[in-house]
TORLOLO-22356 format. One record per residue (C-alpha): residue in one letter; x, y, z negated. Coordinates in steps of 0.1 Angstrom, whole numbers, padded with zeros to 4 digits, always signed. Layout:
BEGIN
aXYZ
...
END
This chain:
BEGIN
x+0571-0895-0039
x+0540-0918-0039
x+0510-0904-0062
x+0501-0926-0091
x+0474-0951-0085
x+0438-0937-0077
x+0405-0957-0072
x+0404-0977-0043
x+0368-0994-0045
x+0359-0960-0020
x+0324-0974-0010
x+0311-0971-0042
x+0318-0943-0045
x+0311-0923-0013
x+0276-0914-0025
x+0289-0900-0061
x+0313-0879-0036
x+0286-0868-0019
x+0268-0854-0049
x+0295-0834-0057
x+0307-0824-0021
x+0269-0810-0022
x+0275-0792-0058
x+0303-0778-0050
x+0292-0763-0016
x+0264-0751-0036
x+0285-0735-0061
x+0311-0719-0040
x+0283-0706-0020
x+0261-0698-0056
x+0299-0674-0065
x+0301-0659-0035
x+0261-0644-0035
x+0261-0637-0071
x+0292-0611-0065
x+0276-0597-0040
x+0239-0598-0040
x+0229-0604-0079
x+0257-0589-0099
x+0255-0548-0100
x+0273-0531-0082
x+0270-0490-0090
x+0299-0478-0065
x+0277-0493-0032
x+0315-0508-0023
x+0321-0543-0003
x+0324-0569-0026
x+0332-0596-0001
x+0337-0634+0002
x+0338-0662+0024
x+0311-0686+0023
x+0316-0699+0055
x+0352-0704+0051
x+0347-0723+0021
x+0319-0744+0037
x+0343-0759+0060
x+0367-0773+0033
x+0344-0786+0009
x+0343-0824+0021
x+0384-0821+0022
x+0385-0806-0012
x+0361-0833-0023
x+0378-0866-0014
x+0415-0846-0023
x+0405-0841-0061
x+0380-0863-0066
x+0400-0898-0046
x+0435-0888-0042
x+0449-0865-0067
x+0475-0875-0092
x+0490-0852-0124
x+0523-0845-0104
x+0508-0834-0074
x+0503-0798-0069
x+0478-0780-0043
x+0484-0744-0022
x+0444-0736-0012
x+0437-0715+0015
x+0432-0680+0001
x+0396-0678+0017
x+0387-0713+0002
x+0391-0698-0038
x+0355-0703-0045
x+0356-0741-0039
x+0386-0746-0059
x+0367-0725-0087
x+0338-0749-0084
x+0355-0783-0085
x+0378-0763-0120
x+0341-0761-0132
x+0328-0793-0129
x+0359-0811-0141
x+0357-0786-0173
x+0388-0767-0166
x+0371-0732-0162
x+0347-0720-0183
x+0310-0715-0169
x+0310-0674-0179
x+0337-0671-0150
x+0317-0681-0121
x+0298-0647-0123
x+0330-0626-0122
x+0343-0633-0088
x+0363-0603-0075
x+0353-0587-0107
x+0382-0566-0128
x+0396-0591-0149
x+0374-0621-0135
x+0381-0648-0105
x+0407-0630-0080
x+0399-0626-0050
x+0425-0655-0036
x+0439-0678-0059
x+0466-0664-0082
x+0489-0682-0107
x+0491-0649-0132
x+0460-0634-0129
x+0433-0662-0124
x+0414-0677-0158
x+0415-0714-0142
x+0444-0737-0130
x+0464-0727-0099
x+0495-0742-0084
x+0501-0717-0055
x+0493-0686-0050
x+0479-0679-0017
x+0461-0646+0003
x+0492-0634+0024
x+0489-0654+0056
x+0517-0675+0055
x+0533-0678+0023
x+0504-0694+0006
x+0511-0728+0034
x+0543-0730+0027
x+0547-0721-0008
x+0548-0760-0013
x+0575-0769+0011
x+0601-0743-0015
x+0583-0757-0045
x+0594-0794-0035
x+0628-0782-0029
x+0629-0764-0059
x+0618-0796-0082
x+0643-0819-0062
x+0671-0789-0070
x+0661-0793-0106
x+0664-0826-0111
x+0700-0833-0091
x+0714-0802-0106
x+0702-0797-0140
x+0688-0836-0149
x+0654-0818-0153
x+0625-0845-0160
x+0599-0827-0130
x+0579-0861-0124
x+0572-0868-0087
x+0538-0862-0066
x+0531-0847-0032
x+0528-0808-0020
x+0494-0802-0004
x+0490-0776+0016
x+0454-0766+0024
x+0460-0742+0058
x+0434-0725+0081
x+0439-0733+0116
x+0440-0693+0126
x+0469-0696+0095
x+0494-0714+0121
x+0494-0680+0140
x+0516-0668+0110
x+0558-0674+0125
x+0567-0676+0089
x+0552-0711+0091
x+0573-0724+0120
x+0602-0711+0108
x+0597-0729+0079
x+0584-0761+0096
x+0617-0763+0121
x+0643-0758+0089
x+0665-0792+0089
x+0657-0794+0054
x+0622-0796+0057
x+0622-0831+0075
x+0635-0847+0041
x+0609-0835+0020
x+0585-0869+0025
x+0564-0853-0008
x+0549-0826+0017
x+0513-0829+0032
x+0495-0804+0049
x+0458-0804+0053
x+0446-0781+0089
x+0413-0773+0085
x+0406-0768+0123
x+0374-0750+0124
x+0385-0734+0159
x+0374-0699+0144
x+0396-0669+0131
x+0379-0639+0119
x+0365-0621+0149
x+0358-0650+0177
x+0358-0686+0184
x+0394-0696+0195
x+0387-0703+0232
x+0421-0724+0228
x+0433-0738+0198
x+0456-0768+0217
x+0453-0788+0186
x+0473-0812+0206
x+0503-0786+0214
x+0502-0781+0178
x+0506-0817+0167
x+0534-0820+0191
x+0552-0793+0175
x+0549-0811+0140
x+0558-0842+0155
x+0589-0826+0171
x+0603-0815+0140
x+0600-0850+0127
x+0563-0849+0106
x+0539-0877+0111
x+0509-0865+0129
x+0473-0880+0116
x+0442-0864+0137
x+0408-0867+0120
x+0384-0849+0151
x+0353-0876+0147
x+0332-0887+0116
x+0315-0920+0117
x+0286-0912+0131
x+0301-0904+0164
x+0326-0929+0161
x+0292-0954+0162
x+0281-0941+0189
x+0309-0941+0210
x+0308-0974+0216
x+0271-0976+0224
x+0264-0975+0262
x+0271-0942+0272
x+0295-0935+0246
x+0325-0930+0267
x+0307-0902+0287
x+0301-0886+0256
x+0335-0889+0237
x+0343-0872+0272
x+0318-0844+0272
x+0327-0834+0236
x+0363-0838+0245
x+0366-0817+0275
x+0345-0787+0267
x+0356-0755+0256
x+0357-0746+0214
x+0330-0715+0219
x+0308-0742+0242
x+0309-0767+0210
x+0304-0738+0188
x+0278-0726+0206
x+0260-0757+0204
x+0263-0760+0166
x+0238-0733+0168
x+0214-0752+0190
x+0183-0766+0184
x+0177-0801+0189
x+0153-0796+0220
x+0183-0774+0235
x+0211-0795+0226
x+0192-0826+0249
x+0190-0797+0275
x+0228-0787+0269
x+0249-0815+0260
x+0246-0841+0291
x+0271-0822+0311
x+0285-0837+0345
x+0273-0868+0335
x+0237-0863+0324
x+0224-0904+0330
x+0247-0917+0307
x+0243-0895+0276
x+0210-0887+0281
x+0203-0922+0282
x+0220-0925+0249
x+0208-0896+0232
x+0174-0902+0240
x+0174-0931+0216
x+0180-0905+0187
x+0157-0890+0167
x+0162-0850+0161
x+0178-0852+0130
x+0204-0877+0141
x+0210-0862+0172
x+0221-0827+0152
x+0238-0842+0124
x+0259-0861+0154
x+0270-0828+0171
x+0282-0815+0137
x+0296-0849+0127
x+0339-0845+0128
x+0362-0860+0106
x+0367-0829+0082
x+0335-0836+0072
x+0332-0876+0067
x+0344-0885+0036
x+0353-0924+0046
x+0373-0907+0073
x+0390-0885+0052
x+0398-0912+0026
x+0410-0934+0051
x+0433-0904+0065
x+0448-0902+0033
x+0454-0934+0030
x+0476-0932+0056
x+0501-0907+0044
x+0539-0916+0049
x+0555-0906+0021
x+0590-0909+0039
x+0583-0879+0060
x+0564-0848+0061
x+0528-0853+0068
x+0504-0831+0088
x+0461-0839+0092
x+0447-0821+0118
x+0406-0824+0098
x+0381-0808+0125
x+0360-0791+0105
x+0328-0770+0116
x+0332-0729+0100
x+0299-0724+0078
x+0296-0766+0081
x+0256-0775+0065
x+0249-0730+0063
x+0225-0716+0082
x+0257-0693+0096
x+0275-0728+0106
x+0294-0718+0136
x+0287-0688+0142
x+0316-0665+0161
x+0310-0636+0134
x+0305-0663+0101
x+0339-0653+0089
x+0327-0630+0061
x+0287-0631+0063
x+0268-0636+0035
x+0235-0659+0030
x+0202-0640+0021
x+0184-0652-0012
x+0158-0669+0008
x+0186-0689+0027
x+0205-0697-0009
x+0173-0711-0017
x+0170-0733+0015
x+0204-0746+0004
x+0194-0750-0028
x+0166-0774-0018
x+0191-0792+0008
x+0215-0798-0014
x+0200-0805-0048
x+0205-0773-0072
x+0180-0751-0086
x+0185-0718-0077
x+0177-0700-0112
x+0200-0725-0125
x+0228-0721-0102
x+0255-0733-0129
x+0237-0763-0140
x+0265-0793-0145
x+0255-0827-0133
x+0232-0850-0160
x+0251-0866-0185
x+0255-0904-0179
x+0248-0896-0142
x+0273-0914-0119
x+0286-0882-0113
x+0291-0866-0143
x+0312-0899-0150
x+0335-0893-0122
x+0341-0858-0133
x+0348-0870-0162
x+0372-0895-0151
x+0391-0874-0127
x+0394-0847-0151
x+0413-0873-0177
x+0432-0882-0150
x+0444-0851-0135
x+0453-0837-0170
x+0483-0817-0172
x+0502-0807-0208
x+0506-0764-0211
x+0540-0754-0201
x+0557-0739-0232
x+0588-0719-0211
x+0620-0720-0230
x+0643-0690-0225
x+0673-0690-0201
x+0710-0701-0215
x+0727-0668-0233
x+0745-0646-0210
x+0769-0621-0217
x+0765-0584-0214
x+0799-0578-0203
x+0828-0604-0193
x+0854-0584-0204
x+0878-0579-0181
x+0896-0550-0178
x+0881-0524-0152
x+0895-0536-0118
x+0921-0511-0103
x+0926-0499-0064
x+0904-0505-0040
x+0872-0530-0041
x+0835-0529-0026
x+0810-0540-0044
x+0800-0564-0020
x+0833-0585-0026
x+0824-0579-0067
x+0795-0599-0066
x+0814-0631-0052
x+0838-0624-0082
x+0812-0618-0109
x+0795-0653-0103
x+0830-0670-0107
x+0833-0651-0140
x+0803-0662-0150
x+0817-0700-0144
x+0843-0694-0164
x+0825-0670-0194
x+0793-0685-0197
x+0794-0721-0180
x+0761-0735-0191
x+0742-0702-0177
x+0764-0705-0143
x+0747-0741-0135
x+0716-0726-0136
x+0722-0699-0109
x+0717-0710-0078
x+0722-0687-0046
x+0702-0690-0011
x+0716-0679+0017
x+0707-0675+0056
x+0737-0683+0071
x+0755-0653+0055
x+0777-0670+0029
x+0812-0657+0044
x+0804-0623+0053
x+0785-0615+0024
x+0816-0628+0000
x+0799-0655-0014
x+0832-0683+0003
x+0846-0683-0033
x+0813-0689-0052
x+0805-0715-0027
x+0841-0731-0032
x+0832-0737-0066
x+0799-0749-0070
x+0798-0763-0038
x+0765-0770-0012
x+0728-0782-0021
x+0714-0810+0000
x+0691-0836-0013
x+0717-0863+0003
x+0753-0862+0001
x+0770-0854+0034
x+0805-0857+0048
x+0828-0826+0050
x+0850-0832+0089
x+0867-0804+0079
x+0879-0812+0044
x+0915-0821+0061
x+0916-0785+0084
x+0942-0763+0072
x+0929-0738+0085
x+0895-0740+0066
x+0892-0713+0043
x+0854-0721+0033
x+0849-0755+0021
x+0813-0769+0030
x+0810-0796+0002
x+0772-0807+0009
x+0758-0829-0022
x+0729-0831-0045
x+0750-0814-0075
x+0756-0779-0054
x+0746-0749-0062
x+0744-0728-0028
x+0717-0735-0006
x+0718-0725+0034
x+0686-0722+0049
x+0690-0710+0088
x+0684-0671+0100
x+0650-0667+0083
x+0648-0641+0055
x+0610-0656+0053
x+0626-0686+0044
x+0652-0674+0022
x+0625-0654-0001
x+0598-0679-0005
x+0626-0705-0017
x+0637-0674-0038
x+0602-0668-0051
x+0598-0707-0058
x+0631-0710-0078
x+0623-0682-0096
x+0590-0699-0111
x+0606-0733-0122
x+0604-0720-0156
x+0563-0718-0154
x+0563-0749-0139
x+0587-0771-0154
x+0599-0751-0185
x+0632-0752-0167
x+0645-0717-0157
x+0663-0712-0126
x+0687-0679-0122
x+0681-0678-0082
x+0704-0648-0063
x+0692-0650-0024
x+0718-0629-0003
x+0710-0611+0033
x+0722-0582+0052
x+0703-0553+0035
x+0691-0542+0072
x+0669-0575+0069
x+0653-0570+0032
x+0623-0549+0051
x+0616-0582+0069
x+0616-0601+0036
x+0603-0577+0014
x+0560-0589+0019
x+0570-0628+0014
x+0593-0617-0014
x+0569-0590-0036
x+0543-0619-0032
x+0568-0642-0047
x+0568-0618-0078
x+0531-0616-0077
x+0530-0652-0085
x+0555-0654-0113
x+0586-0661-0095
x+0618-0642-0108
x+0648-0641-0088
x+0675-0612-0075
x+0678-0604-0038
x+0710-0587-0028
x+0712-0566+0000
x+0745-0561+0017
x+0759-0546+0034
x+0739-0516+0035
x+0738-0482+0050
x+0750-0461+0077
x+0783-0471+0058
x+0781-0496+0082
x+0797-0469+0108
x+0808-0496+0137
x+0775-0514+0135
x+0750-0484+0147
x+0714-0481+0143
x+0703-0515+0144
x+0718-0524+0114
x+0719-0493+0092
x+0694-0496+0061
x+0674-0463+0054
x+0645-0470+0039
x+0658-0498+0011
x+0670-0474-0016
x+0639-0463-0028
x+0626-0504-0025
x+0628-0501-0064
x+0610-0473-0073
x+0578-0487-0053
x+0582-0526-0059
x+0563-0535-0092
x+0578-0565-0111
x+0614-0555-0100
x+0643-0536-0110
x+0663-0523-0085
x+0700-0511-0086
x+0728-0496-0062
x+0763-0497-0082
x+0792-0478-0068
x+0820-0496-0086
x+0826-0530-0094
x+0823-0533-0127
x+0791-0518-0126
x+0779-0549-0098
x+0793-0567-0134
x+0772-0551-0154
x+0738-0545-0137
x+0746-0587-0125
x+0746-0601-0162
x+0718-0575-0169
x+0692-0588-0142
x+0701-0623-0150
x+0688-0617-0182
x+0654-0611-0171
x+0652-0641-0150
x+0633-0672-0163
x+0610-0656-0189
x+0574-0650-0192
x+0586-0610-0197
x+0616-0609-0173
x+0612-0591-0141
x+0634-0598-0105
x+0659-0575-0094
x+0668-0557-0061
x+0710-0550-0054
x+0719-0530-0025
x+0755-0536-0023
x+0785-0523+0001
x+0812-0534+0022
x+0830-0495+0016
x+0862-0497-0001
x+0868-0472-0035
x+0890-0468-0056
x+0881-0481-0087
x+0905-0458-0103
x+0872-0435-0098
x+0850-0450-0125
x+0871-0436-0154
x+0860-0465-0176
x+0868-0459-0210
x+0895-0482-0229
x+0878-0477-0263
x+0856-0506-0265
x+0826-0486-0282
x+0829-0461-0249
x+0833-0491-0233
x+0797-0502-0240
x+0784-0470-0242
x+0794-0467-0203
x+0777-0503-0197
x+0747-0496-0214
x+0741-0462-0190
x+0751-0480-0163
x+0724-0505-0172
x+0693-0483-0177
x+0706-0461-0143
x+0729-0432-0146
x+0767-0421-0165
x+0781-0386-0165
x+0810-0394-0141
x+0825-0359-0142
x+0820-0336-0171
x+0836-0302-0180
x+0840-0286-0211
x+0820-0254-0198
x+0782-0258-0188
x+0782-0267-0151
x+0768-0244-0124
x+0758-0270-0103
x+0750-0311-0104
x+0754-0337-0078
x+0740-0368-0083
x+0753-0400-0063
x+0747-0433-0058
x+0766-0461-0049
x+0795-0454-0020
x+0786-0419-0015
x+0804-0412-0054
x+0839-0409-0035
x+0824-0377-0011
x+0803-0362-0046
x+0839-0364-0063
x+0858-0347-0035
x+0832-0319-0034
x+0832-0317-0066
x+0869-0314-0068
x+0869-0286-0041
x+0836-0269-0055
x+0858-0261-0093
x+0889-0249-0069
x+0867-0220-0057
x+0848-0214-0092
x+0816-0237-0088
x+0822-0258-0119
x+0806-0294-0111
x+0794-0325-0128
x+0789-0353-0111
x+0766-0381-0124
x+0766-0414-0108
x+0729-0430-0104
x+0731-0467-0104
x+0691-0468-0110
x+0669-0443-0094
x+0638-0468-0104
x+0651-0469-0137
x+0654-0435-0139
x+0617-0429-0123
x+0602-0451-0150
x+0622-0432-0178
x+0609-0393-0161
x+0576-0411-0161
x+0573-0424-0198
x+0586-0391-0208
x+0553-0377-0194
x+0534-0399-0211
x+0526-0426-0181
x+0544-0458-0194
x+0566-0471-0219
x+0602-0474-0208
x+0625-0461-0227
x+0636-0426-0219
x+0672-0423-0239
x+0693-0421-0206
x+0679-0390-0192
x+0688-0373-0219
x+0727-0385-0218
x+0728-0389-0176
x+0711-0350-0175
x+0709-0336-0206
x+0692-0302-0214
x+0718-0280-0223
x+0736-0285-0190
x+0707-0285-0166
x+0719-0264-0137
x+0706-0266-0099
x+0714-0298-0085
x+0725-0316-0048
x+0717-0352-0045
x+0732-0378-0020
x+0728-0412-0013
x+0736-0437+0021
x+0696-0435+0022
x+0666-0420+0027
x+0671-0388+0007
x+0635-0388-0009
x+0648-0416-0032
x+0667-0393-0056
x+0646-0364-0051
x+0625-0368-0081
x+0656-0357-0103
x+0650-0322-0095
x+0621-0326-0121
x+0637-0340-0153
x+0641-0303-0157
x+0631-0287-0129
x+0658-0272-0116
x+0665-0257-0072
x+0674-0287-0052
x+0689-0298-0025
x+0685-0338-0014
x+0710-0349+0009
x+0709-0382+0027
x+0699-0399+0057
x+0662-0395+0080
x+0675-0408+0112
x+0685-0439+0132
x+0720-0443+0131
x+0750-0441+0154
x+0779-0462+0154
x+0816-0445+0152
x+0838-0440+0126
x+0831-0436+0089
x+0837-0394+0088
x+0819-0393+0123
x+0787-0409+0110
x+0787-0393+0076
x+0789-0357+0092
x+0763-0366+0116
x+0733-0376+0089
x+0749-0345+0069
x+0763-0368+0036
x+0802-0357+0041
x+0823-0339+0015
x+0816-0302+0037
x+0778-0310+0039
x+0777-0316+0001
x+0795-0286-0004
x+0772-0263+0016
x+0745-0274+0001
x+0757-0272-0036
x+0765-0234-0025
x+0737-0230-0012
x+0714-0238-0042
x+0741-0221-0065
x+0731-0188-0046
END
C-alpha cells in the first residue's frame, strides 16, 4: 500500500515548506477573522472558528501535502482543522479564491469538512467526534472489498487520519482500533496532534505513553515525534540531560503555562530541581532562542515530521504521536481557553508581519516563479485526481415473482430469503450486496445468505468445522465473500455501512451494503450512521428483532422509539412490513436507491412474530398484483375493505396487523363496520401529507388509495411503538383519533400478557375504536 514516489531531496526544500507552512497559518487564521470580524453579520449571532486549533496542525498538514501525498491517498482532517485544509485547496488551485470569505456562510465553506456540501476537495467528512478518525479505517476496507469481490480497479495509497488528542476520548475509536480486522489494514496511518488541550482546560494527564501502548497492543507501529531539532541540539549540550528531564517530568498545564512566558520568566521558571545545570545551559541562549526552544516539539519541525513519515510501515497500521503546541506561533499559543478565541485585527496584523502576508491583501498567492509557487505547482500536478462520473447500480427487479408465501413466516426470516432470491433473479446485482453484521448473522436469519455467498476477509482462512455434521452455518472466510462480521459494535457496523455505501462517489463502483443489528441497538448506531448519510454514503440498516414483540426478552431489549426513526432521519426511507412479501418488496425497492447520486438509504424494522401470510390477501391477478406492490412501496394498502362506507379505521403496522384484523373482525360482528389499512411507511406517508400541503414534492397518490375521501371515518391506530409515530394520520382528513401503542419500558411474559399491558391487544383496540365511534 506504498504511496507513489515523492521528492526525497527534503533539505532543499525545508525553507520552500516553510513559506507555505507560514501562508497557510496565515490564511487559515486570515478565514477564520474574516467570518467573524470583517464579513457582516446583521443577526449579532456567533460565527465561530478555531484558529488555535488549526495553528497546531499547520506544520503537519504542510510536510503531509506538500512531501508525502500521493493521488491514491485519501486524508480525514480533524473537523476543527477545516480552515487549513481550505488554505493548502487554495494555494494548489483547487478552490477558488471567492470561497475563502464564505466560511460558515449559507452556501460557502462548512463549518467541518463535508464531502456533499463543501465547494473544494474532501475525502472524509469529519465534525462528529469520532467518526471523522475512523472514517478511513471502513474506507480501506471498503476499497480492498471492491477489488476481491467485484475486480474494481481502486489504485492503492494510504488512509490518513488527522485526530485531536482530546478525539481519542471518543470509545467509538477503540472499538474500532481493537477490531481483528483492523490490524491487516497496513494502508492506515493516523496523525495525533497532541496539543494536550480539549476545549475547556489543559489536560493535566494525557499519558501519551498509555496511549501508544494501547495502539501497540492491538498490533500498530508506534512512531513518537515530542522534540523538534532545536531541542534535540541541545540535548546533548552540557546540561542537556537535566533538561530533556525537566521538560519530561513536568505536568501539561506547567509546560503550557510556560508557553505563555516571557523570556525573563521562563530563565526564572524552567530550571526546576536542577537549576545549575540548565541554567548553565540556558544562559548561553539569547531570548529568542530560548523561546522558540520551549515551543520547539516535533509537530512543529518539518525535518522531524518528514523523517517520521519516512518511517511508516506499510505492513501494519501506523500511529504518530506529533506534540504540537494549541495556538502554536498566535499570540493565544497555549492558552487553557484558546480553543475557540479569536485574534483582534491588530494581532492579525502582528501575524501578518511575522509571517510574511499583507493584511489588506490577505488572499494574495505566492509570486510567480517564486520557489514556492513552483512547488504548488508541482504538488498540485501531482496530486491530481480525474472527476468520478458514478455509473448506476446493476438492474433490479421490482418483484421476484414468487407466489405470495402461505402459513406462517416473520419478516425477519423473509429477509434471509429475499437476498437468496435475489441470487437466483438478479445475479449480477446480488454480488454487489454486501451485508455487515455484529456478530448477529444466525439469529437475525442471515445463516442461509451467509451459506451462499460466504465470509469477507482480506486473507483466505481455514473453516475447522467444514467436516462437523452438526454445523448448520458454514463460516467460509475468503477474499470473494460477501458477509462481513465485525465484533459487538454497532459503531463499527454503521461507519463500514456508511463507507460502503459511498464506493460509488469514490470509485464509480456502487456497493448495495445491508448492515443487520438487534433493532434495540439502532439508537446506539443511529449518530455514526445519519452522519454516514450526511457524507454520501447509501446503505440499508435492518433492525430486528423489534418491539415489545419481543415478550420473553423484557425492557432491555424492547424498541420504542425506532418506528418513528424515518419520519425524522433526512436522506432515509424508512419501512416496517407486516408480511413477507412486503420485506420482498420494500427490499428490491430500497436497493434501488442505493449507489446513485439521487438514491437515499433505508431503515427496516423487522420481526421475529409469526403471521399468517394467508393475511395479506395478495391478489392473483398480476395487474392487482402490482397495484398491491406499488402501495406497499410508497407506505400503505387497504387490507380490509367493505362494500359500505366504514364507521371506523384502524391503521397498523407491521406485526400488530393480526390484532387490527381480529378487532376488526369482532368490531363488524356487533355493527362497527371496519377497514383496516396496513402502513408499511409512516415516513412515506408523512412526506406525501406534507407535499399535499404544499411543503415538498413527493408524490401524494397513495393517500388518496390507502385513505381516501369518501371513506374517511374516525380512526384507531396501532403500532409495536411509540404511538406518536402514526398519529399524524388523524390529519389526512382530520378525523377523532385514537393512537394506540407503546410509552413505557417493557416487561417480559408472554405475548397476550405484554400486549394487554402497553394497551395494543385485540380488546384494547376495540375499546378504543368504540370509543372514538361514540
Amino acid at each position: 500500500m506504498t504511496s507513489t514516489a515523492r521528492p526525497r531531496d527534503a533539505a532543499a526544500e525545508i525553507g520552500t515548506l516553510g513559506e507555505i507552512e507560514r501562508r497557510a497559518l496565515w490564511l487559515s487564521s486570515a478565514i477564520v477573522h474574516h467570518a467573524n470580524r470583517v464579513r457582516p453579520n446583521p443577526s449579532g449571532l456567533k460565527v465561530g472558528g478555531h484558529q488555535a486549533s488549526c495553528a497546531s496542525m499547520v506544520s503537519i498538514m504542510t510536510s503531509l501535502w506538500f512531501r508525502h501525498l500521493a493521488p491514491g491517498d485519501r486524508v480525514s482532517v480533524k473537523p476543527h482543522a477545516s480552515p487549513v485544509l481550505h488554505a493548502i485547496n487554495y494555494l494548489l488551485g483547487e478552490l477558488d479564491e471567492r470561497y475563502l470569505t464564505t466560511l460558515r456562510e449559507f452556501g460557502g465553506l462548512q463549518s467541518y469538512p463535508s464531502r456533499s456540501k463543501d465547494p473544494d476537495p474532501v475525502d472524509y467528512s469529519t465534525g462528529s467526534v469520532g467518526i471523522g478518525a475512523t472514517a478511513p479505517i471502513w474506507g480501506a476496507l471498503s476499497r480492498r472489498y471492491l477489488r476481491s469481490t467485484v475486480g474494481a480497479k481502486t489504485g492503492g495509497g494510504r488512509q490518513f487520519s488527522l485526530v485531536g488528542d482530546a478525539e481519542l476520548d471518543e470509545g467509538a475509536i477503540w472499538e474500532a482500533i481493537l477490531d481483528p480486522a483492523v490490524a491487516e489494514l497496513g494502508e492506515l496511518v493516523w496523525i495525533v496532534d497532541l496539543n494536550r488541550q480539549s476545549l475547556d482546560r489543559v489536560v493535566p494527564n494525557i499519558a501519551a505513553e498509555r496511549l501508544a501502548g494501547m495502539f501497540g497492543a492491538a498490533g500498530w507501529q508506534v512512531l513518537t515525534l515530542k522534540y523538534g531539532r532545536l531541542l534535540e541540539e541541545l540535548f546533548v549540550r552540557p546540561g542537556g540531560a537535566a533538561l530533556r528531564h525537566r521538560i519530561d517530568a513536568m505536568s501539561n498545564p506547567e509546560y503550557q503555562r510556560l508557553l505563555r512566558c516571557t523570556a525573563a520568566e521562563l530563565r526564572e521558571r524552567l530550571p526546576g530541581e536542577e537549576p545549575e545545570a540548565v541554567r548553565a545551559l540556558i544562559d548561553d541562549l539569547d531570548d529568542a532562542t530560548l523561546l522558540d526552544a520551549i515551543r520547539n516539539l516535533g509537530g512543529h519541525d518539518l525535518d522531524a515530521l518528514d523523517h517520521a513519515f519516512a518511517e511508516i510501515d506499510d505492513s501494519r497500521p501506523t500511529v504518530i504521536f506529533a506534540y504540537t503546541v494549541k495556538g502554536y506561533r498566535l499570540p493565544t499559543q497555549g492558552h487553557p481557553q484558546n480553543h475557540s478565541s479569536l485574534l483582534t485585527d491588530e494581532q492579525m496584523r502582528t501575524l501578518a508581519g511575522e509571517v510574511g502576508a499583507d493584511p489588506d491583501r490577505p488572499w494574495l498567492g505566492f509570486p510567480a516563479g517564486s520557489a514556492a509557487a513552483s512547488l504548488c505547482s508541482e504538488v498540485a500536478a501531482r496530486l491530481h485526481r480525474e472527476p468520478v462520473s458514478p455509473v448506476g447500480p446493476p438492474a433490479l427487479p421490482e418483484d421476484i415473482g414468487r407466489p405470495a408465501p402461505t402459513g406462517t413466516a416473520t419478516t425477519q426470516a423473509a429477509l434471509g430469503r429475499a437476498l437468496l432470491d435475489l441470487t437466483r433473479s438478479a445475479p449480477e446485482a446480488a454480488r454487489r450486496v454486501v451485508t455487515v453484521s455484529p456478530d448477529v448473522s444466525s439469529t437475525t436469519n442471515l445463516g442461509g445468505w451467509v451459506n451462499k455467498v460466504g465470509v469477507w476477509s482480506a486473507t483466505e482462512r481455514r473453516d475447522w468445522f467444514a467436516d462437523d455434521a452438526e454445523t448448520i452455518l458454514h463460516w467460509r472466510e475468503n477474499p470473494a465473500g460477501q458477509h462481513i462480521e465485525l465484533g459487538i459494535a454497532e459503531t463499527n457496523l454503521v461507519g463500514l455501512l456508511g463507507e460502503l455505501g459511498a464506493t460509488w462517489s469514490r470509485w464509480a463502483e456502487p456497493l448495495l451494503p445491508i448492515g443487520v443489528m438487534y433493532d434495540p441497538f439502532v439508537e446506539r448506531a443511529l449518530e455514526p450512521w445519519s452522519f454516514g448519510m450526511y457524507a454520501g454514503g447509501q446503505s440499508i440498516l435492518v433492525g430486528t428483532p423489534s418491539g415489545v414483540t419481543l415478550a420473553p426478552e423484557g425492557g432491555a431489549h424492547q424498541s420504542i422509539t425506532t418506528p418513528s426513526i424515518g419520519i425524522e432521519q433526512p436522506g432515509c426511507v424508512s419501512y416496517e412490513p407486516a408480511f413477507a412479501i412486503d420485506v420482498e418488496w420494500t427490499l428490491l425497492a430500497a436497493l434501488a436507491q442505493l449507489g446513485r447520486p439521487d438514491g437515499e438509504s433505508a431503515y427496516l424494522r423487522l420481526s421475529t412474530r409469526p403471521v399468517d401470510q394467508s393475511l395479506a390477501a395478495v391478489p392473483a391477478d398480476p395487474a392487482a398484483r402490482e397495484r398491491r406492490r406499488r402501495q406497499v412501496v410508497a407506505g400503505a394498502y387497504p387490507l380490509r375493505r367493505g362494500s359500505a362506507a366504514p364507521k371506523v379505521t384502524i391503521a397498523a403496522m407491521g406485526a400488530m396487523v393480526t390484532e387490527a384484523l381480529q378487532a376488526a373482525d369482532r368490531l363488524d360482528q356487533v355493527g362497527v363496520a371496519t377497514e383496516v389499512v396496513c402502513v408499511t411507511s409512516p415516513d412515506l406517508l408523512f412526506r406525501a401529507l406534507r407535499s399535499r400541503r404544499g411543503q415538498g414534492d413527493a408524490p401524494s397518490w397513495i393517500l388518496d388509495q390507502a385513505f381516501p375521501a369518501d371513506r374517511a371515518a374516525p380512526l384507531v391506530t396501532v403500532l409495536d411503538g411509540h404511538p406518536h409515530t402514526l398519529a399524524f394520520l388523524a390529519g389526512v382528513h382530520q378525523v377523532p383519533h385514537v393512537p394506540l401503542g407503546v410509552t413505557g419500558f417493557g416487561q417480559s411474559g408472554s405475548l397476550d400478557e405484554v400486549y394487554r399491558y402497553h394497551g395494543i391487544d385485540t380488546d384494547s383496540i376495540i375499546r378504543a375504536a368504540l370509543d372514538v365511534v361514540a
